[in-house]
C-alpha positions in Angstrom: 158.9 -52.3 17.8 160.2 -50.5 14.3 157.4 -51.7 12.4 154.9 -50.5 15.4 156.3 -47.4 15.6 156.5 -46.8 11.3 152.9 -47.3 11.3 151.7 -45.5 14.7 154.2 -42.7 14.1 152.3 -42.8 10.6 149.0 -42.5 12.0 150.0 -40.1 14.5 151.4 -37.8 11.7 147.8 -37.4 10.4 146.2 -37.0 13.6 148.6 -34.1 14.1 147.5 -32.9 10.9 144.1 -33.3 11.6 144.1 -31.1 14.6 146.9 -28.7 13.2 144.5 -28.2 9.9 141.5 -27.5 12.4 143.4 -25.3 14.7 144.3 -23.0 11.6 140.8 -23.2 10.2 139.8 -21.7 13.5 142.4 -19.2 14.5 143.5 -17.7 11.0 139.4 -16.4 10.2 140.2 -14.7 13.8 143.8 -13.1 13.2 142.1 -12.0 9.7 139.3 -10.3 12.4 141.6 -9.3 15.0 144.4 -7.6 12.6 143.8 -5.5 10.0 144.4 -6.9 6.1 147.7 -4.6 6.1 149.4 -6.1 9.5 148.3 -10.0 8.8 149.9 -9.2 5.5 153.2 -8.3 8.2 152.8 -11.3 9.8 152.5 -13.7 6.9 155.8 -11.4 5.4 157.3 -12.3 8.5 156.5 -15.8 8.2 158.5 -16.0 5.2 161.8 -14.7 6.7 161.2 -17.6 9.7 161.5 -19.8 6.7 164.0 -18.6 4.9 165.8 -18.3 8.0 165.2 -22.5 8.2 167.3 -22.9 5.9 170.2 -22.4 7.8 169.7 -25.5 9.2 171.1 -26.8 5.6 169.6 -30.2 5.8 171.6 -30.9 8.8 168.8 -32.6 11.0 167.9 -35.0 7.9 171.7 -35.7 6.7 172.0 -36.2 11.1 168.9 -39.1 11.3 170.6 -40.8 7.9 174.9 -41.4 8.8 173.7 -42.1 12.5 171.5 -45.0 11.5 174.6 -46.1 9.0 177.0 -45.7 11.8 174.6 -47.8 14.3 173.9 -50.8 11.5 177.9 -51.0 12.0 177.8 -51.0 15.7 180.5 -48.8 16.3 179.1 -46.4 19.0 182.3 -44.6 19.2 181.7 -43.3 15.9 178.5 -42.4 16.7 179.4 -40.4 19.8 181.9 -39.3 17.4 179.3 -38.3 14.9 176.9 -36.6 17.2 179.5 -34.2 19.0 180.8 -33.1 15.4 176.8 -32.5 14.4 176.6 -30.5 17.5 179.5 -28.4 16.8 178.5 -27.7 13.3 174.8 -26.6 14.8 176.5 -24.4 17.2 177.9 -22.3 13.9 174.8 -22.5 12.6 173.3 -20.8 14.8 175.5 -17.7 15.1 175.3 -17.6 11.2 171.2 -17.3 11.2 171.6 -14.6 14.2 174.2 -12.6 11.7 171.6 -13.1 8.7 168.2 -12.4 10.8 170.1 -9.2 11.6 171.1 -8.5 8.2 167.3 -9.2 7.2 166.3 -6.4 9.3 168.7 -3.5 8.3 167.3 -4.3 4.7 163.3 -3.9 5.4 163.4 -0.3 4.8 165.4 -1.0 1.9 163.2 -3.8 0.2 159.7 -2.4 1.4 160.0 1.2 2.3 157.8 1.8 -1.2 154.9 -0.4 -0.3 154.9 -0.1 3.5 153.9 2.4 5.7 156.1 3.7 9.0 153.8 1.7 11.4 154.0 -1.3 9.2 157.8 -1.2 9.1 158.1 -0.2 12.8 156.0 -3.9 13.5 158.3 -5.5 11.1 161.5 -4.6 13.0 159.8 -5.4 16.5 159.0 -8.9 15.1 162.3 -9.4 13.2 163.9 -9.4 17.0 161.7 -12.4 17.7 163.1 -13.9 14.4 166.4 -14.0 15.7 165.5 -15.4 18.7 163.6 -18.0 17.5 166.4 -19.2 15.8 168.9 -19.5 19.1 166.1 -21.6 20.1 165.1 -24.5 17.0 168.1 -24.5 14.9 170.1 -26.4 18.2 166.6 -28.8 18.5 166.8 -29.7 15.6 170.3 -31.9 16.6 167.7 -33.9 19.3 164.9 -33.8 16.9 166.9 -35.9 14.5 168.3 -38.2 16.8 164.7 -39.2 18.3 163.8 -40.0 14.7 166.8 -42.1 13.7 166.3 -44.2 16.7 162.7 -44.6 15.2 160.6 -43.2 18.5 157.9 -41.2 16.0 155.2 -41.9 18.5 157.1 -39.5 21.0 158.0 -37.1 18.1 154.7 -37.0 16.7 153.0 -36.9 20.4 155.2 -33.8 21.0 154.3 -32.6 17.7 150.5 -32.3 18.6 151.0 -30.8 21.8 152.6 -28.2 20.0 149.9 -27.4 17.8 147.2 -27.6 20.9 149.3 -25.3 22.7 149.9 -22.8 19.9 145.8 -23.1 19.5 145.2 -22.0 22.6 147.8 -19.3 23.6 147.2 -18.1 20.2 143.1 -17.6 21.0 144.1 -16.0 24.5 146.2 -13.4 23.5 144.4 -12.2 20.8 141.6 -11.9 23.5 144.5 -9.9 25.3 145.9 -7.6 23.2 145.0 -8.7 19.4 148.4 -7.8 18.0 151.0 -10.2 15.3 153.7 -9.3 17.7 152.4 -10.9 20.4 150.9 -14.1 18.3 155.0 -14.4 17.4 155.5 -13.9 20.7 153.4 -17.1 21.5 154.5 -19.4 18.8 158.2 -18.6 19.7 157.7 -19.4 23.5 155.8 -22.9 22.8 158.5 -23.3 20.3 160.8 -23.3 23.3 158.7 -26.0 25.4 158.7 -28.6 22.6 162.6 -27.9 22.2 163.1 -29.1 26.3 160.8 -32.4 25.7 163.0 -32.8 22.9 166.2 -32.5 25.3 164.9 -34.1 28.4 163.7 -37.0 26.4 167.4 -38.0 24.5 169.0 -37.3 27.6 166.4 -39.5 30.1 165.0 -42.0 27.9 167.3 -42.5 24.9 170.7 -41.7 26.8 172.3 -39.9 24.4 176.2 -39.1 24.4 178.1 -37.3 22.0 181.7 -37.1 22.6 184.3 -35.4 20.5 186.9 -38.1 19.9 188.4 -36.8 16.4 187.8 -34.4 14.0 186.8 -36.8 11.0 187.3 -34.5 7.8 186.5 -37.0 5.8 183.1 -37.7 7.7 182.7 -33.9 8.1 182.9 -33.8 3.5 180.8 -36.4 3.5 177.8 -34.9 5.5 178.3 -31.5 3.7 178.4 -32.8 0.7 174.7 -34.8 1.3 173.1 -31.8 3.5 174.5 -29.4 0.6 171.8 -30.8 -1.8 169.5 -31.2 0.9 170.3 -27.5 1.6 169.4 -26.7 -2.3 166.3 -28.3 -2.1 165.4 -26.2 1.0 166.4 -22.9 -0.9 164.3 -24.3 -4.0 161.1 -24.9 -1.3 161.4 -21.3 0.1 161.3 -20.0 -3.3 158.3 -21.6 -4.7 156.2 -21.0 -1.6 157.7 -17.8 0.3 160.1 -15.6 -2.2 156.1 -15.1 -3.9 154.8 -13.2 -0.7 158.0 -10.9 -1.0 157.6 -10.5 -4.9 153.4 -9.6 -4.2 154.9 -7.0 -1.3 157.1 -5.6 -3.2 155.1 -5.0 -6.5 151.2 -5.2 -5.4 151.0 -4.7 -1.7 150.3 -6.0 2.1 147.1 -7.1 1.3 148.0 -9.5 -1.7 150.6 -11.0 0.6 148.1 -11.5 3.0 146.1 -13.4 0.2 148.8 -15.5 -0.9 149.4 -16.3 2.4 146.4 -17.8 3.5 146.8 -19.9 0.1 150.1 -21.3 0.8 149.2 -22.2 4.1 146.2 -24.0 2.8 148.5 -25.9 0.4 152.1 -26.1 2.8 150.5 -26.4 6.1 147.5 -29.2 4.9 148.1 -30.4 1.0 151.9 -30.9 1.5 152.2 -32.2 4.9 149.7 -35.0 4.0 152.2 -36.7 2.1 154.8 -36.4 4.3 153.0 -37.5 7.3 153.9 -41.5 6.2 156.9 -41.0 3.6 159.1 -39.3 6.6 159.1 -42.4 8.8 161.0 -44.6 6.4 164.0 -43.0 6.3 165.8 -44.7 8.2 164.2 -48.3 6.9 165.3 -47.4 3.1 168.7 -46.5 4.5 169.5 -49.7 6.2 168.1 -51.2 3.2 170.0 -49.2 1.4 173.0 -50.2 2.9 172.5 -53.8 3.1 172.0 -54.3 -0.2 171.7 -53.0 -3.9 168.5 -55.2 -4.5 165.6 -52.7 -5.9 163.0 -54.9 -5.8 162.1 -54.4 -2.3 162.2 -50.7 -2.5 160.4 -50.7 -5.8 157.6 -52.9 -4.2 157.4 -49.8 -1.2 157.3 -47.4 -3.9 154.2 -48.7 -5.5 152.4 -49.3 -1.9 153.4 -46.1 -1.0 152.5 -44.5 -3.9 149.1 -45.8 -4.2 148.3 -44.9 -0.9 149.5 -41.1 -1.7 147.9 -41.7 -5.1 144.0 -41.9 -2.9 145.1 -39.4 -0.5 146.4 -36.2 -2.7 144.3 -36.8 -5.5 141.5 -37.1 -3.2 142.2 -33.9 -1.5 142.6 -32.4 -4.9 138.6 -33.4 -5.9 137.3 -32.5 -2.4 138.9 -29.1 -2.7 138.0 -28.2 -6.2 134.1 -28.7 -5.0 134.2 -27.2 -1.4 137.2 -25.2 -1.4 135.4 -21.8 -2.8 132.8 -21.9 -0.4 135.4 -22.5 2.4 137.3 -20.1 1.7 134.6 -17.4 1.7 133.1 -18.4 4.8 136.4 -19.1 6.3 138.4 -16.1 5.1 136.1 -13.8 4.0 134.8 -12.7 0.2 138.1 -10.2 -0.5 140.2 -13.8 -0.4 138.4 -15.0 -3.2 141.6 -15.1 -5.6 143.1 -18.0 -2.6 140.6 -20.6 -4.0 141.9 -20.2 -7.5 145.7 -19.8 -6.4 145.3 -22.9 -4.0 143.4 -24.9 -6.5 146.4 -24.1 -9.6 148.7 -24.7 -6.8 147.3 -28.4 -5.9 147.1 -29.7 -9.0 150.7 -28.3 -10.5 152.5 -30.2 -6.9 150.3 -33.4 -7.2 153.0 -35.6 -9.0 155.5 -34.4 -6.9 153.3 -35.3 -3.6 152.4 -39.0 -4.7 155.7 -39.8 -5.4 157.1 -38.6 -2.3 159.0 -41.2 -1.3 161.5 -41.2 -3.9 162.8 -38.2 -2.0 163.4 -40.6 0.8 164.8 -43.4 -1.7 167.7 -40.4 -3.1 168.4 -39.5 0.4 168.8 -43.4 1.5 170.4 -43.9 -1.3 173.1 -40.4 -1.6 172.0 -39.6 -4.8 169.9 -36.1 -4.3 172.4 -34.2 -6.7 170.0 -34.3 -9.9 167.0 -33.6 -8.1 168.9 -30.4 -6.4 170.0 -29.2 -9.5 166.8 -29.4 -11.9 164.6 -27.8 -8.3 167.2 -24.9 -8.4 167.0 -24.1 -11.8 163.1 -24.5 -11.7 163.2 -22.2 -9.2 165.0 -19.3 -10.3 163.4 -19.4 -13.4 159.9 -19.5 -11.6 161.2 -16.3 -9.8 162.1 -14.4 -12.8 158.8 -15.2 -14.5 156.4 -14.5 -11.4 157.8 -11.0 -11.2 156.4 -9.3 -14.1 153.1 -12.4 -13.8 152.0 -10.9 -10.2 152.3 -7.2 -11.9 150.5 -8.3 -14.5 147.9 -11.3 -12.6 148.4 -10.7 -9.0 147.9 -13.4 -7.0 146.7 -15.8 -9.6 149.6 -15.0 -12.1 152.2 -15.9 -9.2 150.4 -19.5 -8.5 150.4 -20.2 -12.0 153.8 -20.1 -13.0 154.9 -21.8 -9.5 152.5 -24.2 -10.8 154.0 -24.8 -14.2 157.3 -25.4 -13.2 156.8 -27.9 -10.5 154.5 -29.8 -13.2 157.8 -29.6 -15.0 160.0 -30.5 -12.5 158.4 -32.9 -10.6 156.2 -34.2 -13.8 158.8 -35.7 -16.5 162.2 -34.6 -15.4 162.5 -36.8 -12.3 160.3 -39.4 -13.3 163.1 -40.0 -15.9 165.6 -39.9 -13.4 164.1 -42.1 -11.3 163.4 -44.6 -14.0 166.9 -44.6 -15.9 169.8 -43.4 -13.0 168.3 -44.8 -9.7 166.4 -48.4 -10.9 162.9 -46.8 -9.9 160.4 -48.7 -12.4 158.1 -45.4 -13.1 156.2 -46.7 -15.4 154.7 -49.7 -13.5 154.0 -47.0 -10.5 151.9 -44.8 -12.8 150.3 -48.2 -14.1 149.4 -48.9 -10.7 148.3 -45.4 -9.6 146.6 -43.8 -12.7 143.0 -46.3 -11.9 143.0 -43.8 -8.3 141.8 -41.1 -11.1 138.3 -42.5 -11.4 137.1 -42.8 -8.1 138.5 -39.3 -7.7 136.3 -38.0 -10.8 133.2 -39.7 -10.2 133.5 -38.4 -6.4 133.6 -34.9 -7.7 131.0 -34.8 -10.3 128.7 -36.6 -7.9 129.9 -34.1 -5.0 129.4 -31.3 -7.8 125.5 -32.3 -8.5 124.7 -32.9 -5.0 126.0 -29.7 -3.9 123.7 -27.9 -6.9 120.9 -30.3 -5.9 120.9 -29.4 -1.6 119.8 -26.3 -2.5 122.7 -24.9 0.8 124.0 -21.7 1.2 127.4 -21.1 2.1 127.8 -21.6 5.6 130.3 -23.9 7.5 127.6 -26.3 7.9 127.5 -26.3 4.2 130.8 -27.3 4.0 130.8 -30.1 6.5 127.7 -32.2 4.9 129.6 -31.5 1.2 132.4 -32.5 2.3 131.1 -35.9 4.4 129.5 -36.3 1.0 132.5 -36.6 -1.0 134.4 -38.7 1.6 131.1 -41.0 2.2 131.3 -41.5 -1.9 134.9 -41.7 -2.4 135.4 -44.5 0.2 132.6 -46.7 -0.9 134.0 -46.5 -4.8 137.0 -47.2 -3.4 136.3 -50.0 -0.7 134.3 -51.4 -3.6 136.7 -51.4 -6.4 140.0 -49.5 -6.1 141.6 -50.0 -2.8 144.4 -53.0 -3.0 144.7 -55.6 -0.4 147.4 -53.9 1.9 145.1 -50.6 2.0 142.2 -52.5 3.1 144.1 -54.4 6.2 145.3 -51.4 7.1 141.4 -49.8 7.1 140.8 -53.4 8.9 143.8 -53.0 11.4 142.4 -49.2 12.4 138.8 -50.1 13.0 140.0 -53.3 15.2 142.0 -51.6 17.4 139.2 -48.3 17.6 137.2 -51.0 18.4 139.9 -52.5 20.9 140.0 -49.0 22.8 136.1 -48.3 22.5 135.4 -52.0 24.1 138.6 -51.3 26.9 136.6 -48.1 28.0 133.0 -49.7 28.7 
């Protein structure tokens, strides 16, 4: 059932993003039609308090999946009930901490934009700020459920629920900007489904997993122990808000709404599609590497996962990388409109400066299996404060381009030698094999590109969404035949093989 589950929960992940990338394709051209340049630019502001806000969860849901599949590979279910009741407590606090800092965010808007916003856009900031707050009685507590549905390995269920959530915000999205076409109300909306997916999440570890948490002690040395692995988790949550929120605060403050809103609609492009696309397999083997982990000190099963991973990531984020950089420009001006021009650029710098990071994804999951997120932690932090020192006087100076590039640069730095050094000497990772095995992925990626580029000169197409589509089924057709032909390994074509079979399975069931 595990392995079942690893690879539909896989598969399910990009279906999810699938429709999640098409629902935002759809509904973001109509909040940028509905709302004004100035109130989007609110809303995406917004946004990035929601996020910051996340962090209070401090890695807890993560550190939750990781010492309850330890405690189960013992088979003490005591100390898992015992586990789960102190996780629950410790969200509890939580909770009434991000309530005490989403208040403390809203005292401080006139303070930190009362220069570059105007009454009415300050007056919509403190009506949405409420919805903040409780937005976060409502997901920081589903997280504990979340976690526990994905330590016991059910990612078909969490992914399932997952999708329903995106369909759901799709369409109550679409209806009530047909209602009253305001970003209060889209909040409104996101923060109700948010609510729905929470009670699947709670009627489906109480019915069908039969969850109990019961407090039998209060295990201080347990309670160290998860602090001290969520604390780095926590860092590298501070360090992701930096890089991809704290630059829509620095544009409001020191350009304006409407650069926000710009930036915006480029870090979604790059969070909500480019970034999630790696995570969609690497997430589900968690708690694999950690029962590994645990069983034995052996790398050279883990090392073998890396490179399979890795190559797989190696096809999918370099290939997003080629597609964009010959559709993206055109997309982007039919899809947001001409004054977003400066989002292709920002996106493009963005993709390329996070594309080590994104292949080798999984060696997040090995530190976390493993307990050894400490280094990474550190170097993201530092990376990050530095990155927000420099993008301050780059965004007065660029704008929106000047804030992607020097995100850009220090996640190449970061990401690039710094933890691929790490990984090599400290965890037993062999990094330079994995590049050995995933550098080749560049070729197909570069002949796909140049080809797409010449065809796309040749069709003679203006810029349309039709334009798009055939460019982009252009680039796909040519970068899977290339790599059918000549660069997929063995493993990536059964799994091609496996898909089509059991398409075919379903196809032949319904006739």
């Amino acid at each position: 059932m595990r392995i079942n589950q690893r690879r539909a929960g896989a598969i399910l992940s990009y279906v999810g993003l699938v429709i999640n990338a098409v629902t935002s394709f759809v509904y973001v051209p109509l909040l940028l039609g509905f709302l004004s340049s100035a109130e989007y630019g609110v809303y995406q502001l917004i946004g990035s308090i929601i996020a910051y806000l996340s962090v209070m969860d401090m890695g807890l849901s993560t550190t939750l999946s990781r010492f309850y599949v330890e405690e189960r590979v013992k088979e003490d279910e005591r100390h898992v009930e015992n586990l789960l009741a102190m996780a629950a407590v410790i969200y509890g606090v939580l909770t009434a901490l991000a309530v005490a800092v989403g208040i403390g965010f809203d005292l401080l808007l006139p303070v930190l934009f009362g220069q570059s916003f105007t009454a009415g856009e300050l007056g919509l900031a403190h009506h949405m700020m409420l919805l903040v707050v409780i937005n976060c009685v409502i997901v920081l507590p589903g997280n504990w459920f979340l976690a526990i549905i994905n330590a016991n390995e059910r990612f078909v269920f969490a992914r399932t629920a997952r999708i329903a959530k995106y369909l759901m915000q799709f369409v109550g999205i679409i209806a009530v900007l047909e209602w009253r076409a305001s970003a209060l109300w889209v909040l409104a909306v996101q923060v109700v489904i948010n609510a729905i997916t929470i009670f699947s999440y709670v009627v489906y570890c109480r019915g069908r997993l039969r969850v109990r948490a019961k407090l039998y002690h209060w295990d201080r040395r347990l309670l160290l122990h998860i602090f001290s692995f969520s604390g780095y988790i926590l860092l590298n949550m501070v360090f992701d808000q930096i890089f991809w929120k704290t630059g829509q605060v620095v544009l409001g403050a020191v350009v304006g709404a409407a650069a926000v809103g710009v930036y915006g609609v480029a870090t979604q492009l790059v969070t909500s599609g480019y970034m999630e696309v790696s995570t969609g397999v690497t997430n589900v083997f968690l708690p694999k590497l950690t029962a590994m982990s645990a069983e034995t000190e052996d790398m050279g099963a883990i090392n073998d996962l890396f490179d399979r991973i890795g190559h797989i990531q190696a096809l999918i984020v370099w290939g997003l990388c080629g597609g964009f950089a010959t559709v993206g420009q055109e997309f982007i001006y039919v899809w947001a409109g001409p004054e977003y021009g400066d989002a292709f650029w920002a996106v493009l710098i963005l993709m390329v400066g996070l594309s080590v990071a994104l292949v080798q994804n999984l060696g997040i999951t090995v530190l976390q299996a493993k307990d050894k997120q400490g280094f990474r932690a550190i170097v993201y932090i530092v990376i990050a404060l530095m990155d927000l020192l420099i993008s301050i006087p780059a965004s007065a100076q660029f704008g929106v381009v000047g804030c992607a590039i020097t995100a850009a640069l220090f996640l190449f730095v970061g990401t690039g030698p710094i933890m691929n050094w790490y990984y090599h000497a400290k965890i037993g990772i062999d990094t330079l094999a994995f590049w050995r095995n995933v550098i080749p992925v560049l070729a197909p990626v570069a002949l796909t590109t140049v080809s797409t580029m010449l065809f796309s000169n040749a069709s003679g197409l203006g810029p349309s969404y039709i334009s798009v589509l055939v460019k982009a089924l252009f680039f796909v057709s040519v970068f899977f035949a290339l790599g059918w032909a000549k660069f997929f390994t063995d493993y990536e074509r059964s799994i091609v093989r496996d898909m089509l079979g059991r398409l075919r399975g379903v196809l032949g069931g319904r006739r």
